[in-house]
N, CA and C of each residue as an Amber inpcrd file, in Angstrom:
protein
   552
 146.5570000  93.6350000   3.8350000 145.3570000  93.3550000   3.0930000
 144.1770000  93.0750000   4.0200000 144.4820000  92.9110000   5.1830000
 143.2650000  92.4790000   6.1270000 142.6090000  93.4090000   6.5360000
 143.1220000  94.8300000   6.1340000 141.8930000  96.4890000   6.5030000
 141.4260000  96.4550000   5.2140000 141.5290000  95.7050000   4.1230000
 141.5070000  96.0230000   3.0980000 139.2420000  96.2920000   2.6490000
 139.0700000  95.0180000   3.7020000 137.4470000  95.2670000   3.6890000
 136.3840000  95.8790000   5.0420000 137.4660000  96.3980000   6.0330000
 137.1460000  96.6730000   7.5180000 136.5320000  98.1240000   6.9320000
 134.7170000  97.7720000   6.8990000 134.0330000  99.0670000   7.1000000
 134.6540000 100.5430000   7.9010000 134.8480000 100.2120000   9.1360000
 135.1060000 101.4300000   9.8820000 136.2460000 101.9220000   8.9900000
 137.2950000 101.3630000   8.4250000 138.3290000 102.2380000   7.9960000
 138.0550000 102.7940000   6.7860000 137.0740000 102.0540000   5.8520000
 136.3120000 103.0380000   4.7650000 135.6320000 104.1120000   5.3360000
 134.6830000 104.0040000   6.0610000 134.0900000 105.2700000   6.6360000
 134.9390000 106.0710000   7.2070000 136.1380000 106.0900000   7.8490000
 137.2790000 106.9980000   8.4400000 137.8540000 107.8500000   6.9690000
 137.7050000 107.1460000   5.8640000 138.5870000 107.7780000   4.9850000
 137.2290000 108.4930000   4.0020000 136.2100000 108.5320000   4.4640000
 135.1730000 109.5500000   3.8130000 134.7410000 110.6120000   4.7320000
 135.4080000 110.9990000   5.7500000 135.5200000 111.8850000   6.4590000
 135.8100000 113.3580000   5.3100000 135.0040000 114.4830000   5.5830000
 135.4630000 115.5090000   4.7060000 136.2040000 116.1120000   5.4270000
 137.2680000 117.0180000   5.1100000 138.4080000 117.7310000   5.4740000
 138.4310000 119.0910000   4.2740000 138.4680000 119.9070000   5.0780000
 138.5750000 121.2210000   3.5890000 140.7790000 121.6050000   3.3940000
 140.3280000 121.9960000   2.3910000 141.6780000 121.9310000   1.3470000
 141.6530000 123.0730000   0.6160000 142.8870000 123.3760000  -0.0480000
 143.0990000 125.0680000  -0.4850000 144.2000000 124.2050000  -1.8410000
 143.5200000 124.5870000  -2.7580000 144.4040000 123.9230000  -3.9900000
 145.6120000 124.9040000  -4.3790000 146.4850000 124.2350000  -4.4490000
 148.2160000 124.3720000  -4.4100000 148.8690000 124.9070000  -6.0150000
 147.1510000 124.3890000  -6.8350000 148.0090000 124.5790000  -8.6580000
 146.5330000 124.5240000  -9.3490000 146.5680000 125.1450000 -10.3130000
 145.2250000 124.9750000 -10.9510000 144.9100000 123.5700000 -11.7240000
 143.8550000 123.1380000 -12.1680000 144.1120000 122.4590000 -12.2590000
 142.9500000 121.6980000 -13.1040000 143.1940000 121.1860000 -14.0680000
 142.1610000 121.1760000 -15.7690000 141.4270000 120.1230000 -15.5910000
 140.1470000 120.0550000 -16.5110000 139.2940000 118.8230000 -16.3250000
 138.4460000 118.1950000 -15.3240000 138.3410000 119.2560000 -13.9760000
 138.3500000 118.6710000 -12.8380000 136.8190000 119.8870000 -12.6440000
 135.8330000 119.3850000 -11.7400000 134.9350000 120.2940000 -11.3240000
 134.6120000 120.1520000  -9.8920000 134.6190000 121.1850000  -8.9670000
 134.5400000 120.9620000  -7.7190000 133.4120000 121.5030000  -7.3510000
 132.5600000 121.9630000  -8.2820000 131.1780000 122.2990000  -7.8740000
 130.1740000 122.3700000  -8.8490000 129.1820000 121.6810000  -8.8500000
 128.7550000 121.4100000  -9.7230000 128.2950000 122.9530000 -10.7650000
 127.5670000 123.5520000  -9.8370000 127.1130000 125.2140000 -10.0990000
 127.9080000 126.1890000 -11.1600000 128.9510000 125.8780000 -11.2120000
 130.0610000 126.5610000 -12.0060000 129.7970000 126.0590000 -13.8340000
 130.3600000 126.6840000 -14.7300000 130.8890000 125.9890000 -15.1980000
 132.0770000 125.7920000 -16.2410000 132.8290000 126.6610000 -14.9910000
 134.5990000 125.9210000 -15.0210000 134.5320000 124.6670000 -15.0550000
 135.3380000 124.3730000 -16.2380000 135.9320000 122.7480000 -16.1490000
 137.2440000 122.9850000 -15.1880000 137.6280000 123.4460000 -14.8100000
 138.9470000 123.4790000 -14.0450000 138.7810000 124.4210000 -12.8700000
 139.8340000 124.0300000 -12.0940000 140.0170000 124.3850000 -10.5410000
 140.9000000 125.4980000 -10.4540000 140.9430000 126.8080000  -9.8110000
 142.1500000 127.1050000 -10.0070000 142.5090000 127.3510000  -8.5860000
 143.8510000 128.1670000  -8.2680000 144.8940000 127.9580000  -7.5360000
 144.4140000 128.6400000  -6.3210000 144.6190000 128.0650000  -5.0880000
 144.0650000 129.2360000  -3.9210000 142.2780000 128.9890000  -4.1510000
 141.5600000 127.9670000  -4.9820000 140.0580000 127.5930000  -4.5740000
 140.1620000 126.9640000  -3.2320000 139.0060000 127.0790000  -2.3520000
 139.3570000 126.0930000  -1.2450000 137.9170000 125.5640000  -0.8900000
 137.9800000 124.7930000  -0.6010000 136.9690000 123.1490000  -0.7960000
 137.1490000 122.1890000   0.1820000 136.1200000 121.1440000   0.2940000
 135.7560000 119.9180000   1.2290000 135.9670000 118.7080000   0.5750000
 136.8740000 117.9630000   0.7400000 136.9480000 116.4950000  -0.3730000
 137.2470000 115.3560000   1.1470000 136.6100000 114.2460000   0.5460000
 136.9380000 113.3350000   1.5080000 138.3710000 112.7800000   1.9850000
 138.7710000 112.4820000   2.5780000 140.1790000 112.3140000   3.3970000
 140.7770000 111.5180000   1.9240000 140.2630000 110.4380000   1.3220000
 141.0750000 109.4100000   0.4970000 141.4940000 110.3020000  -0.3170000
 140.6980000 110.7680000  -0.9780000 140.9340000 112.1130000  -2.1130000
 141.9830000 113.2010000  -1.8630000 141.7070000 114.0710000  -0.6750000
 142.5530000 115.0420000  -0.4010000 144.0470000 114.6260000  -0.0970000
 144.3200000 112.7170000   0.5280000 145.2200000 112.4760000   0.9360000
 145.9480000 112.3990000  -0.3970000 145.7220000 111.6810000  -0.8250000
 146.4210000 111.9740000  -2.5130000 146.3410000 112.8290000  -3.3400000
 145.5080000 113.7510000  -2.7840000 146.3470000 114.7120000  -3.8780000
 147.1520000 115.4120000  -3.1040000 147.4690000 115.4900000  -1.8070000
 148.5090000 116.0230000  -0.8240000 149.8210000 115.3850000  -1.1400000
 149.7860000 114.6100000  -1.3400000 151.0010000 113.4490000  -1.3660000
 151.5210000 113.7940000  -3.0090000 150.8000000 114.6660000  -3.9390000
 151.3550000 115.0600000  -5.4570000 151.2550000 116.5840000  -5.3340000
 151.3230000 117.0710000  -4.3290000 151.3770000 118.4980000  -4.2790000
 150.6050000 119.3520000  -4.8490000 149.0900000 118.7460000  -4.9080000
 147.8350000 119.4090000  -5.6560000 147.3810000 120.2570000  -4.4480000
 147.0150000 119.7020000  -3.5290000 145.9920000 120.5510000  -2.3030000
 147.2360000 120.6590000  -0.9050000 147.2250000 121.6860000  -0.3550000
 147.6010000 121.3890000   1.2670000 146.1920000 120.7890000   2.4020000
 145.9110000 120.5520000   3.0650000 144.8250000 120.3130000   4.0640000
 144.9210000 120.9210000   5.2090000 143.9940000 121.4550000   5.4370000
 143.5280000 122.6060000   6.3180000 142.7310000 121.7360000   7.7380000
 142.8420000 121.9500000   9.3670000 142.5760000 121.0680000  10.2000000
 140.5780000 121.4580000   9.9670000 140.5410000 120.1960000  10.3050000
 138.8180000 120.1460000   9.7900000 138.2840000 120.6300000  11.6040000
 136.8500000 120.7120000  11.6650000 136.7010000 121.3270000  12.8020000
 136.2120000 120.2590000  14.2090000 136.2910000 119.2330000  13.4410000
 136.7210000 118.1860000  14.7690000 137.4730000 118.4010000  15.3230000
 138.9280000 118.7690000  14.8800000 140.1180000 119.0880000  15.6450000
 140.3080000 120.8950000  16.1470000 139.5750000 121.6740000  15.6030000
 139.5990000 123.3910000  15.6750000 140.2580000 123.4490000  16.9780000
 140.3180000 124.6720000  17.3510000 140.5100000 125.2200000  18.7290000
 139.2850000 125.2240000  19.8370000 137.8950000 125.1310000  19.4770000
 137.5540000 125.5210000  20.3620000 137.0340000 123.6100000  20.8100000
 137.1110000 122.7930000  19.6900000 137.2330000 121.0800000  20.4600000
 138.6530000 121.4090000  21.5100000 139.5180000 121.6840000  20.8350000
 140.8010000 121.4340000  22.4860000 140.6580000 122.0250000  23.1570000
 139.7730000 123.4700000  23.3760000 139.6230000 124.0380000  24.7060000
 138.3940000 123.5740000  25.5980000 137.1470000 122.8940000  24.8350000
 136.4520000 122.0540000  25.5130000 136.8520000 120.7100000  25.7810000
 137.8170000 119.8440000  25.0340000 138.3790000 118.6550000  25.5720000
 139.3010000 119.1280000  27.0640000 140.2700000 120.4410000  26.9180000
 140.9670000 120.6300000  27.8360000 139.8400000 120.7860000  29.5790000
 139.0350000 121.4510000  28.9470000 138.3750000 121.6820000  30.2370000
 137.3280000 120.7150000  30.6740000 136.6170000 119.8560000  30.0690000
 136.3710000 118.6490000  30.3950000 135.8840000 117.3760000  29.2700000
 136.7560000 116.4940000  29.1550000 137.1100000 115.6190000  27.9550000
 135.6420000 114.7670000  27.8400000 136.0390000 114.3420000  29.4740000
 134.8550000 113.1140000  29.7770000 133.4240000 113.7640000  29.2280000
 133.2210000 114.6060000  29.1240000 131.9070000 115.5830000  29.0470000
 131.6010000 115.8190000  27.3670000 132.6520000 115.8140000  26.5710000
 132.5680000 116.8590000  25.0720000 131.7780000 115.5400000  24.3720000
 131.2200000 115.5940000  23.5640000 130.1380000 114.7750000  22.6430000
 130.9240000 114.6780000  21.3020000 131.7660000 114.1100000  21.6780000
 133.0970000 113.5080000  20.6350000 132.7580000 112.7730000  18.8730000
 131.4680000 111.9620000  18.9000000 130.5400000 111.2120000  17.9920000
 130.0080000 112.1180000  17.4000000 129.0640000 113.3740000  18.0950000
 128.9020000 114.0750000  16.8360000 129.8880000 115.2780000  15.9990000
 130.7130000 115.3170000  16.4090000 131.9900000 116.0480000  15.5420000
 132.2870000 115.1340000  14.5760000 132.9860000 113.8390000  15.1130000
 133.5770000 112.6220000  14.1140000 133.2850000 111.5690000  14.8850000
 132.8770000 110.7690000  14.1380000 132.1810000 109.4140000  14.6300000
 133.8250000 108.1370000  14.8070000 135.2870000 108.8120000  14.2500000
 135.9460000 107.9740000  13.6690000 136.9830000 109.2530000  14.6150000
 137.0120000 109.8980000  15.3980000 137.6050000 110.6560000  16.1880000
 139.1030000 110.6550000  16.2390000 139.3480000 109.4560000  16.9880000
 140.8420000 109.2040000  17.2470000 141.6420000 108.2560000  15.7300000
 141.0080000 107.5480000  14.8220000 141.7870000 106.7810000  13.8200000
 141.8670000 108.0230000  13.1700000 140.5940000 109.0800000  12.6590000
 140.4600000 110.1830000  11.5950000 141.9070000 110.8930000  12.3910000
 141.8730000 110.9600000  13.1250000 143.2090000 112.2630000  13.5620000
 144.6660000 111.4940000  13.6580000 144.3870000 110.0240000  13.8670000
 145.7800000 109.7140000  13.1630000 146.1420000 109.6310000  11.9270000
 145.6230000 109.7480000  10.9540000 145.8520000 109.6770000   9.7150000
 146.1390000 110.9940000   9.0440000 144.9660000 112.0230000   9.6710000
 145.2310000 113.3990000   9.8010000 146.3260000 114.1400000   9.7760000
 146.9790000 113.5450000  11.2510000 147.8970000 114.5100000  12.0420000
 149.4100000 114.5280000  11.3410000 149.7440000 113.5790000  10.2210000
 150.7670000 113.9570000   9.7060000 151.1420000 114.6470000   8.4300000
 149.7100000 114.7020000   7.9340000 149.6760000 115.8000000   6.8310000
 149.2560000 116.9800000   7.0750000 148.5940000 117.5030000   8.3750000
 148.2900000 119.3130000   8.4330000 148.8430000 119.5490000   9.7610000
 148.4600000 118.6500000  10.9850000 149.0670000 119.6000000  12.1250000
 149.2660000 118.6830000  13.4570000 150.8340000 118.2880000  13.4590000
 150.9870000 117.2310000  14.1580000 150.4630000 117.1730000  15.4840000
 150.2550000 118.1670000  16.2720000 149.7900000 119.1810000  17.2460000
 148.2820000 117.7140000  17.7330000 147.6270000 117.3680000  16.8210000
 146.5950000 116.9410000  16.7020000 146.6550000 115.3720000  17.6340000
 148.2710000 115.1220000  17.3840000 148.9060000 113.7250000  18.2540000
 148.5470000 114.0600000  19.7920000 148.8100000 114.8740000  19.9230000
 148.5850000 115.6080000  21.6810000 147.6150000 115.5470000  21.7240000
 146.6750000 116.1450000  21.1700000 145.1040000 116.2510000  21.5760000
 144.4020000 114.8440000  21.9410000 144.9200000 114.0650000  20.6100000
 143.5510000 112.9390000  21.0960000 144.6630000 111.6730000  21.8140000
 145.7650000 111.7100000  22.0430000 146.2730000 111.3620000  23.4570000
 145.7760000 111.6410000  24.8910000 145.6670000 113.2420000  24.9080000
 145.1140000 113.5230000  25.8740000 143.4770000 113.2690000  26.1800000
 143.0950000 113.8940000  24.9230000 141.2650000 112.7590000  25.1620000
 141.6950000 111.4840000  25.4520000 142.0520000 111.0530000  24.8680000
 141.9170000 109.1380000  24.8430000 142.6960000 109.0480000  26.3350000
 143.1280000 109.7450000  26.9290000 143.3920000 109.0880000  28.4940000
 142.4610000 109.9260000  29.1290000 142.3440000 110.7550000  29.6660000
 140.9430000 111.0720000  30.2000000 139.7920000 110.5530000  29.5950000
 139.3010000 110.1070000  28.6430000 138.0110000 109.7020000  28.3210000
 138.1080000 107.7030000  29.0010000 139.5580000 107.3910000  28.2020000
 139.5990000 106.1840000  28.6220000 139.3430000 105.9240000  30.2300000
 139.5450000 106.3930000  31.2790000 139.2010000 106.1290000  33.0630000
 137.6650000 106.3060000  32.8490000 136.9540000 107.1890000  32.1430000
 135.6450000 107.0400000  32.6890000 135.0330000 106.1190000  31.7000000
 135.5070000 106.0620000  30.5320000 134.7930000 104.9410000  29.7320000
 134.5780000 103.5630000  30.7900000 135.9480000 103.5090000  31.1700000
 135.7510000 101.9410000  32.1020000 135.1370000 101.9820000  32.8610000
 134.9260000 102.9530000  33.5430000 134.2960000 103.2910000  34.7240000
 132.8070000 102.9940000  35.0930000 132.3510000 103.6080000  33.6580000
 130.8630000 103.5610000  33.4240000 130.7860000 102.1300000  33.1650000
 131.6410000 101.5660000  32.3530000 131.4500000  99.8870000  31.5880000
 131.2800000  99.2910000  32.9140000 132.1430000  99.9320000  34.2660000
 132.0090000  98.4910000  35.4990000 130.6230000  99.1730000  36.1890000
 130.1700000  99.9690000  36.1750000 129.5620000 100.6670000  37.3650000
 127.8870000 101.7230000  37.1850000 127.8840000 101.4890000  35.7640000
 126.4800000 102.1610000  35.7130000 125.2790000 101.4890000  35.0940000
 124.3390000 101.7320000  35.0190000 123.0450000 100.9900000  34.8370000
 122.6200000 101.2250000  33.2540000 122.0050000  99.9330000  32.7330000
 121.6140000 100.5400000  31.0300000 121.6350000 101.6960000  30.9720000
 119.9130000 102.2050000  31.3390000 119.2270000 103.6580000  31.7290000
 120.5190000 104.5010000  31.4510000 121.0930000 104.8930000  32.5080000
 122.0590000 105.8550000  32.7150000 123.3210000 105.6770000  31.2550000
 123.7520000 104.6870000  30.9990000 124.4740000 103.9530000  29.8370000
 124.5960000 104.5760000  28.7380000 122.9710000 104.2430000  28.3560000
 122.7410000 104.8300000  27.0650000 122.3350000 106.1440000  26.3280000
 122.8350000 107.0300000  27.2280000 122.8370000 108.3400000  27.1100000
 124.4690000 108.5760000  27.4870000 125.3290000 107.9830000  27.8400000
 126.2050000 108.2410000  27.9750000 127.2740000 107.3720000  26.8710000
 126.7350000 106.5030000  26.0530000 127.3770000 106.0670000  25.1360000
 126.7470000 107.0690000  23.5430000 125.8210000 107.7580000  23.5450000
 126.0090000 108.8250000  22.6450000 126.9340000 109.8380000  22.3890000
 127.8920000 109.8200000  23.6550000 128.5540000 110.9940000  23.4140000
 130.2680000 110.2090000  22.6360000 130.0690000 108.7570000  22.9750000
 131.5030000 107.9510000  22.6850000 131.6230000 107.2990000  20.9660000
 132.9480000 107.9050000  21.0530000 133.0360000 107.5500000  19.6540000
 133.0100000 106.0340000  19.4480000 133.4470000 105.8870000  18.0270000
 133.1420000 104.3530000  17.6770000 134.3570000 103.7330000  18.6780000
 135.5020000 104.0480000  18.6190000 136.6500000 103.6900000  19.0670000
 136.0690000 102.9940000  20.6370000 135.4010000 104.2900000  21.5000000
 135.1990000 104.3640000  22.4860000 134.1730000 103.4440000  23.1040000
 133.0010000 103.2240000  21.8710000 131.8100000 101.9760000  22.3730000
 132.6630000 100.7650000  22.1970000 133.6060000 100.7900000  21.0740000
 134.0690000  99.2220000  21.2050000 134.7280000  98.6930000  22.4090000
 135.3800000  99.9930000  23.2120000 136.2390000  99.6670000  24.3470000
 135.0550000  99.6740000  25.6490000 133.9310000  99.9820000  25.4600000
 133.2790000 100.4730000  26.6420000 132.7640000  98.8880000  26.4300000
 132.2980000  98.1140000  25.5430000 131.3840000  96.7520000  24.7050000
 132.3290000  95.5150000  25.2840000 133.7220000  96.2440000  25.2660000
 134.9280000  94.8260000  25.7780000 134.8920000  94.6340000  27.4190000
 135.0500000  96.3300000  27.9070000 134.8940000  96.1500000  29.0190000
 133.9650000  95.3470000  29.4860000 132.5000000  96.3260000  29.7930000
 131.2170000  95.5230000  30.1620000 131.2130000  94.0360000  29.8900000
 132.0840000  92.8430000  28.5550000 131.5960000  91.7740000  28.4690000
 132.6290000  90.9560000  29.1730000 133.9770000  91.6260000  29.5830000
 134.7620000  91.6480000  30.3900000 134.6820000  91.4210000  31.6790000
 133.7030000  92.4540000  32.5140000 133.3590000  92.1570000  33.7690000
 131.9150000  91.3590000  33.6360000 131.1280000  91.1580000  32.8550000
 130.0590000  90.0010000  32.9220000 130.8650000  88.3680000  32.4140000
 131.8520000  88.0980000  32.2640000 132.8620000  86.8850000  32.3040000
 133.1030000  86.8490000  33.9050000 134.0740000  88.2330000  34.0290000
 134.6130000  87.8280000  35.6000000 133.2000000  87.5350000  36.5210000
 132.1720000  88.4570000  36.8260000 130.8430000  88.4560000  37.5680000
 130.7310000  86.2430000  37.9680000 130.4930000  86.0190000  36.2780000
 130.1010000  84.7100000  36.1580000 131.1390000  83.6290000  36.6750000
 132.2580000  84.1420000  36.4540000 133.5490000  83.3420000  37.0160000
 133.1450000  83.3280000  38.3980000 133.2530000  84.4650000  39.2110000
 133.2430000  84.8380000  40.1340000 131.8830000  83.8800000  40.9550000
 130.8360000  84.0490000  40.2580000 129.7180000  83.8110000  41.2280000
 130.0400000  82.0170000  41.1560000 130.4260000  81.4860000  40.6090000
 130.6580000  79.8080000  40.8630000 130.8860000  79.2780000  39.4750000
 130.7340000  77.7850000  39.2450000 131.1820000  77.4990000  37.8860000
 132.3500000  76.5900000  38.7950000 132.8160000  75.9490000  37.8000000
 134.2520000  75.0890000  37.8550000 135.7230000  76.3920000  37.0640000
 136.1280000  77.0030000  38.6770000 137.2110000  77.5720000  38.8140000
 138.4810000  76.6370000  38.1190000 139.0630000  75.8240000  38.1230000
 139.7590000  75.2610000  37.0660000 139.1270000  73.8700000  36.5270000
 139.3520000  73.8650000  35.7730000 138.9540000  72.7180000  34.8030000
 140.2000000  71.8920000  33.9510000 140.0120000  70.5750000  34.2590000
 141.0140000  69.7720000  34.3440000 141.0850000  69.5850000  32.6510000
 142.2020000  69.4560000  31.9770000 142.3340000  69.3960000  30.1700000
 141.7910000  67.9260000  29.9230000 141.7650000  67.9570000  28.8970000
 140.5050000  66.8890000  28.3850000 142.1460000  65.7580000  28.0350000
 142.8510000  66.1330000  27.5910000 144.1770000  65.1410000  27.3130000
 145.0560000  64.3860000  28.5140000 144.7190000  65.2720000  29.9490000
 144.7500000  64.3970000  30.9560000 143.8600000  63.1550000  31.5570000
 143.1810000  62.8110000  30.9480000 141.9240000  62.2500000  31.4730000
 142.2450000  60.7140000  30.7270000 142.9510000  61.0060000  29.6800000
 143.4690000  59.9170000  28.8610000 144.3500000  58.9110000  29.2600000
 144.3020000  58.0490000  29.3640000 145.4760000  56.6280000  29.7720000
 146.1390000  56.2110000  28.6250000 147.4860000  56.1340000  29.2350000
 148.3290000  55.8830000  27.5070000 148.7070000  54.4250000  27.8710000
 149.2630000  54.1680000  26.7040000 148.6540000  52.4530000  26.4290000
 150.1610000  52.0490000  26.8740000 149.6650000  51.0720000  27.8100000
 150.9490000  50.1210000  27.9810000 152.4180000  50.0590000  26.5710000
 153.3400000  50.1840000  27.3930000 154.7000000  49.9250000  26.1610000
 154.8970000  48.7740000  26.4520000 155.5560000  47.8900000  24.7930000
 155.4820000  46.7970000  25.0010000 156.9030000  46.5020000  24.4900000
């Protein structure tokens, strides 16, 4: 119940995904322009992930890989990950393709494994080692996943920095300081 109000995972599940309907299907209008009240078999269409996931799960639609995941994202992730502009395909990149990858094309587990470790070395990289300026052109290309990890890092090494530059290196517990009372 605790994803139950976590924005990002609503917005992950309004992701559109296109779909090829499995059965016709009455009462239902998938475009407004028409005017069929009903769907029929072999229409194929864009419905948001919540939608398409259930009706996948009753054998209404199959789901077709959306083009975040296509071929020509894995042949530009393959040839350079750190580089591909991941946010504007899907802003929800790596959660959207786990949820994805077990209803159209498991294939999809590999892919953003392999992004998410090549992207992950330079995400950190940049978090220890580059300047706003330079930063913020380079956090356009990172998904949400990816600013939150780049946001931990950076506040990560501005803790250690501050540790580091002085301060009271240990600090004695406040319950030692206490004198316990004579036994009588």
């Amino acid at each position: 119940m605790a994803n139950y109000y976590d924005i990002d995972g609503i917005l992950v599940e309004e992701e559109f995904v296109p779909v090829v309907f499995q059965k016709a299907i009455n009462g239902v209008k998938i475009d407004e322009s028409t005017e069929k009240g009903y769907v029929e078999q072999g229409s194929k269409t864009e419905l948001p992930f919540w939608l398409a996931q259930e009706l996948h799960m009753r054998q209404a639609v199959s789901i077709r890989v959306p083009a975040c995941f296509n071929q020509k994202t894995r042949l530009e992730i393959q040839a350079d990950a750190a580089c591909v502009d991941l946010r504007s395909r899907c802003p929800y990149f790596y959660e959207f393709g786990c949820k994805l990858a077990p209803l159209c094309d498991k294939s999809i587990g590999l892919l953003l494994s392999y992004a998410f470790r090549i992207r992950y070395k330079e995400v950190l990289h940049k978090a220890h080692t580059t300047a706003f300026a330079a930063a913020s052109k380079f956090l356009m290309l990172l998904t949400k996943e990816e600013t939150y990890m780049y946001e931990a890092a950076q506040s990560s090494m501005a803790a250690f920095k501050k540790w580091r530059m002085g301060g009271p290196r240990l600090q004695r517990a406040s319950i030692l300081g206490r004198k316990r009372k004579p036994a009588e």
